[in-house]
C-alpha positions as a Python dict, from the first residue, in 0.01 Angstrom:
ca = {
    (1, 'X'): (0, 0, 0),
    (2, 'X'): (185, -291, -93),
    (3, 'X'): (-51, -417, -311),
    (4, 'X'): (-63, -130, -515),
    (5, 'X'): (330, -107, -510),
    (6, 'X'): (323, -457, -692),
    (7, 'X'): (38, -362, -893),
    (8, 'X'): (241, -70, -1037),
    (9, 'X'): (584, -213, -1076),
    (10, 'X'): (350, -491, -1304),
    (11, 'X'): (218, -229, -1568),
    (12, 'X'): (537, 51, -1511),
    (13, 'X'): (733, 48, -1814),
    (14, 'X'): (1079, 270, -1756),
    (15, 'X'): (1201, 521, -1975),
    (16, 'X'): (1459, 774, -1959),
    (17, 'X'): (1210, 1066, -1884),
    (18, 'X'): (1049, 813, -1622),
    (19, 'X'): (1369, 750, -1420),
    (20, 'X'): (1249, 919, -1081),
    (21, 'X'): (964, 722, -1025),
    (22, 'X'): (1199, 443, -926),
    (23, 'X'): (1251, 643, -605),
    (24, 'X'): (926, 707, -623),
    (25, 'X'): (830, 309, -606),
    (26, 'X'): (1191, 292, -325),
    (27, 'X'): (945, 548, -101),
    (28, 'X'): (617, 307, -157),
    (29, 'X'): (804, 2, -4),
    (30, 'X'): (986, 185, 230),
    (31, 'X'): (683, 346, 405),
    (32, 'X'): (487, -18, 342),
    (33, 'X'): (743, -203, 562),
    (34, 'X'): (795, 79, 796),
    (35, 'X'): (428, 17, 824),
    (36, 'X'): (487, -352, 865),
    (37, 'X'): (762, -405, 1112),
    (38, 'X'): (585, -249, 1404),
    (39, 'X'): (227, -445, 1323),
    (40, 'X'): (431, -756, 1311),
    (41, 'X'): (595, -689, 1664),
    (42, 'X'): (285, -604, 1800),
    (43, 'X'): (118, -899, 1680),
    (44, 'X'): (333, -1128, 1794),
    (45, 'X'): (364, -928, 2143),
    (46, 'X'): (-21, -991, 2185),
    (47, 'X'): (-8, -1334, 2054),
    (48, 'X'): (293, -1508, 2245),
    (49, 'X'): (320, -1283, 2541),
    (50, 'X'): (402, -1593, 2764),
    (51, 'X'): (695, -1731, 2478),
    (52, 'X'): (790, -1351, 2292),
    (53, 'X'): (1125, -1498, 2243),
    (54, 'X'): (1073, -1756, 2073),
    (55, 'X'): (835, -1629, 1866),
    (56, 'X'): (1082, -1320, 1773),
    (57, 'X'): (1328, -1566, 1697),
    (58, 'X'): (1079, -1771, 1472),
    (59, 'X'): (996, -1478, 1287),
    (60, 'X'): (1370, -1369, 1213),
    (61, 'X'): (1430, -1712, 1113),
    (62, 'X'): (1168, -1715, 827),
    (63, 'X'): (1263, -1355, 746),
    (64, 'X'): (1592, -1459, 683),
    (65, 'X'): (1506, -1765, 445),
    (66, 'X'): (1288, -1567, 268),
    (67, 'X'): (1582, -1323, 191),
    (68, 'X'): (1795, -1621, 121),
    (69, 'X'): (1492, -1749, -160),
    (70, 'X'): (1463, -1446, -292),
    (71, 'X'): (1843, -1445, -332),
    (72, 'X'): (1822, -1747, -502),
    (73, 'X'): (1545, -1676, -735),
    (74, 'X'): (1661, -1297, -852),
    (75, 'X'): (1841, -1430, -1170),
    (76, 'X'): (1698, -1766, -1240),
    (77, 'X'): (1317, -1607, -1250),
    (78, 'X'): (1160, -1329, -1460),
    (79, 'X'): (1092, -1041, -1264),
    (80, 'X'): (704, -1030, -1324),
    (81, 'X'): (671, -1378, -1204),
    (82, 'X'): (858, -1284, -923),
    (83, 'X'): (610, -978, -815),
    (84, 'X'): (336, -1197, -891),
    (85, 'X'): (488, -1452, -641),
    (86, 'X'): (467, -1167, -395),
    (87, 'X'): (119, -1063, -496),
    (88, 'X'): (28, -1403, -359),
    (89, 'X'): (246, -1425, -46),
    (90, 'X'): (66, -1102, 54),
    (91, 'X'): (-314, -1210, -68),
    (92, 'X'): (-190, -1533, 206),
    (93, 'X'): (-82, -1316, 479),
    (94, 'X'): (-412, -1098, 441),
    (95, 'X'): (-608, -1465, 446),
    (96, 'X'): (-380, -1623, 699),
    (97, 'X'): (-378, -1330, 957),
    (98, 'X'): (-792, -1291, 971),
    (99, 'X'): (-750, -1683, 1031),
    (100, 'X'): (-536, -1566, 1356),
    (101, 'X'): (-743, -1287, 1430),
    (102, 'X'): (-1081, -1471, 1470),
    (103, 'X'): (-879, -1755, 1617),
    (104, 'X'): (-787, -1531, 1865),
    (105, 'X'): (-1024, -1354, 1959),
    (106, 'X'): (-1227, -1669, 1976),
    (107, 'X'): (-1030, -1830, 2181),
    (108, 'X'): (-992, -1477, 2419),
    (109, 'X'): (-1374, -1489, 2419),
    (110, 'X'): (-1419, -1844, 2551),
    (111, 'X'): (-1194, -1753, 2899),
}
């Protein structure tokens, strides 16, 4: 869903007759991170259960500067590059979490 949020911001061009899909695109990465946030606890629930914590408070840290980047970034960067940027932050997660996945289960299978 994300993916095709980013996809369609890319090749949306707005227009005065176009203006609602901007709530339309608000509702896409609404429901995408509403989709997210729970994943992500559960993850790191099943992940960390002995250190949940500190893993919470890892992941609030790098939520936070990632805010503060973006921040930086929203007037000194075009805003294509910028979607792009988050094309390939997600393409990484997708990569980086089957990493954890097969690490984990892996490692689950072993004990």
């Amino acid at each position: 869903m994300d993916l095709f949020t980013f996809i369609a911001l890319l090749v949306f061009r707005p227009t005065h007759a176009s203006r609602y899909w901007a709530y339309g695109f608000s509702v896409l990465l609404g429901s995408a991170d509403g989709t997210w946030q729970p994943i992500i606890a559960v993850t790191i629930a099943l992940y960390f259960p002995d250190r949940t914590e500190l893993a919470f408070g890892a992941i609030t840290l790098w939520k936070v500067l990632a805010m503060a980047a973006g921040f930086v970034m929203s007037g000194r960067m075009c805003l294509s590059i910028r979607i792009y940027l988050l094309i390939g932050n997600l393409v990484l997660a997708w990569f980086c979490s089957a990493v954890a996945e097969k690490r984990r289960r892996t490692r689950t299978a072993e004990e």
